[in-house]
Every structure is written in C-alpha cells, then in structure tokens.
N, C-alpha and C positions, 0 to 999 in steps of 0.2 A: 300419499302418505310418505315422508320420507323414511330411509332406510333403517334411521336412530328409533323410530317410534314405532315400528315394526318387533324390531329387536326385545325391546321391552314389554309388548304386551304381553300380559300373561295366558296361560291356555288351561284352565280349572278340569277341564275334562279326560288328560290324561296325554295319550299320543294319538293321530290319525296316521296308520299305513293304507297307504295309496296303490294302487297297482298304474303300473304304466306299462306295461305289457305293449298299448297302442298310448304314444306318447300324449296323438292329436286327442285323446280321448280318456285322458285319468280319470279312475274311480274310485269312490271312499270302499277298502278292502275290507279294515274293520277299524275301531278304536280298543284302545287299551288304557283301564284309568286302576289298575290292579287293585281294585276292589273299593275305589274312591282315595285311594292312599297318594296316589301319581294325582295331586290338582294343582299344581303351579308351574308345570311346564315351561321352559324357559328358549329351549335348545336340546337338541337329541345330534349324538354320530352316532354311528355305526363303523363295527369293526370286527375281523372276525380273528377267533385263537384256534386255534387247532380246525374240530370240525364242529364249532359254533360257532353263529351269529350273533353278538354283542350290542344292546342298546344302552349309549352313559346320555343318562338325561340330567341335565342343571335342573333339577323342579324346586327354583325358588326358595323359598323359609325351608321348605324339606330336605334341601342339601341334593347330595350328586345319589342318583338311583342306576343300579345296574340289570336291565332286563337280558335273560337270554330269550333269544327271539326264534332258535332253533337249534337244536338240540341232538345227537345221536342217539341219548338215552331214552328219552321222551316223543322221538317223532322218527317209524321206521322210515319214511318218504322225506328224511335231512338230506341225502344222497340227490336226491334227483334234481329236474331241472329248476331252477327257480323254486322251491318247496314255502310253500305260505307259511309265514313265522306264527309261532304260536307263541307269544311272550308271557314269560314269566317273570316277575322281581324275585330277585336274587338278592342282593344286596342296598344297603346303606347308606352312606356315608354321611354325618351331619356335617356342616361345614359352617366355618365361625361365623358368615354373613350369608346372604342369600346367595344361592349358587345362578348366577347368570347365564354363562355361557361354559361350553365345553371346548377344549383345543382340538385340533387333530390330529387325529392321530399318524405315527409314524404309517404311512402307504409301505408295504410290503410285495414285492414285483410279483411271487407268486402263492398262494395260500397251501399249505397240503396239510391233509388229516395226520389223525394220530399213530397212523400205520405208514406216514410216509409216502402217501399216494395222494399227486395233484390233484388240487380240485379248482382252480381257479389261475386265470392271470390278470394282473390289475393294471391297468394305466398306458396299455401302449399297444399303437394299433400293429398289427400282424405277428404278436409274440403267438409263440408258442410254448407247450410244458416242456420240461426238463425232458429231455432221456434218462435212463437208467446212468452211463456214463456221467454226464455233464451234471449229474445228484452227485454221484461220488468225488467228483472233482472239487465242488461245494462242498462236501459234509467231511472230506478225505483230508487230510496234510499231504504233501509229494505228489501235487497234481491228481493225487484221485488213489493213490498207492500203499499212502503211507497208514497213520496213528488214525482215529476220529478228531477231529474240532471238538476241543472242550475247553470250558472256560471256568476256570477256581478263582475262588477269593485268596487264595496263598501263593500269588506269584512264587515263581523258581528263584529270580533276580530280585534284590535290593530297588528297589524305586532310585532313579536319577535324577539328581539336584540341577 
C-alpha cells in the first residue's frame, strides 16, 4: 500500500497507544475512542506543556480534538517513569473541512514542569538537564544576573520601518 493511502484511511475506533517499552515486541496498551465521539481519526502528535502530556488528533468531519493523556491533577504517578496515559478530551475545535493531518509541533530541547523542575530532554543523544546556574542564564538578562526574560505585547521601541 503506498504511503498516500495509508494517510487517508480513516480509523472509526478512536486512537491505539502502543507500549514499546521492548521495541522487537509492541503491544496494543489500550484504545481510546472517548466515549464513541473520537471515530474518524485522521492523525495524532503528541506534545507536552508544562507537566502534561498533549494528544492533537485531525479526527476527520469532527475537526482537531485535544486529549490530555496525563495529567498532575488527575494522575498522582504523572511524575514517574514512563506513567501510562490516561486520556481525556479536553477540547474541540470544528474546522471548515475535514481535519486531515496535524503539523509538528515546535520540538522544545528540554521539557520542565510548573515549578521549574526538569523533566525530560528531547532530540539529542548525550544531553543532559540544565543546572541550577545554566536555568538562570536562560531565564536571567546579564548572563544569569540581571531582570527575568519577559516578553509584552507593548514594546518599549517604535517598530522599525
């Protein structure tokens, strides 16, 4: 089957998370079709915001659906290793034509919760987390010294022509 007909078929039952824990050996984890509402599956990424895990699925005539797949409020064991998603729809979105395909999202080098504490690093082999220092450097103006990084919609300067 080539890659175009792939893409297109649709998947009525919702999403399958997979565990790959042992690559050679995937298993169906569980499915989620949030309560028969997720049936036209299109495409799913994944992303995460603070200290959740984020499912944007294209399902189809139904538009763009947003699953949280895990949770701090909802699941004490979000912290641990690998923590099994428990998804819920969360949101929405209709969209003018059937929702397809989802982009990707911006890759973010390291993930930390809402307290400022690493949780993850993405995309590169032998990183490591921030230290304490090399955070304030990032979050700091004057090398780590100065004001916080903050960002307004009221620039200080006139926009240049």
């Amino acid at each position: 089957m080539s890659p175009d007909l792939r893409i297109r078929r649709k998947w009525k039952k919702g999403i399958a998370i997979i565990d790959v824990e042992q690559p050679e050996k995937p298993r169906l984890d569980q499915m989620y079709d949030a309560g028969g509402q997720l049936n036209d599956a299109r495409q799913v990424k994944v992303a995460m915001t603070n200290a959740s895990l984020f499912g944007y699925v294209a399902d189809g005539k139904n538009g763009l659906r947003i699953l949280q797949l895990t949770s701090p409020e909802t699941m004490p064991e979000y912290a641990g290793f690998s923590p099994r998603p428990k998804p819920v729809l969360i949101a929405t979105f209709k969209t003018k034509g059937e929702a397809l395909a989802i982009s990707k999202p911006l890759d973010r080098d390291r993930a930390v919760d809402e307290s400022g504490n690493q949780i993850s690093v993405f995309g590169r082999r032998g990183a490591r987390p921030f230290n304490f220092d090399e955070m304030m450097r990032l979050l700091r103006t004057n090398n780590g010294k100065g004001d916080w990084f903050t960002v307004t919609d009221a620039p200080a300067n006139a926009p240049k022509n």
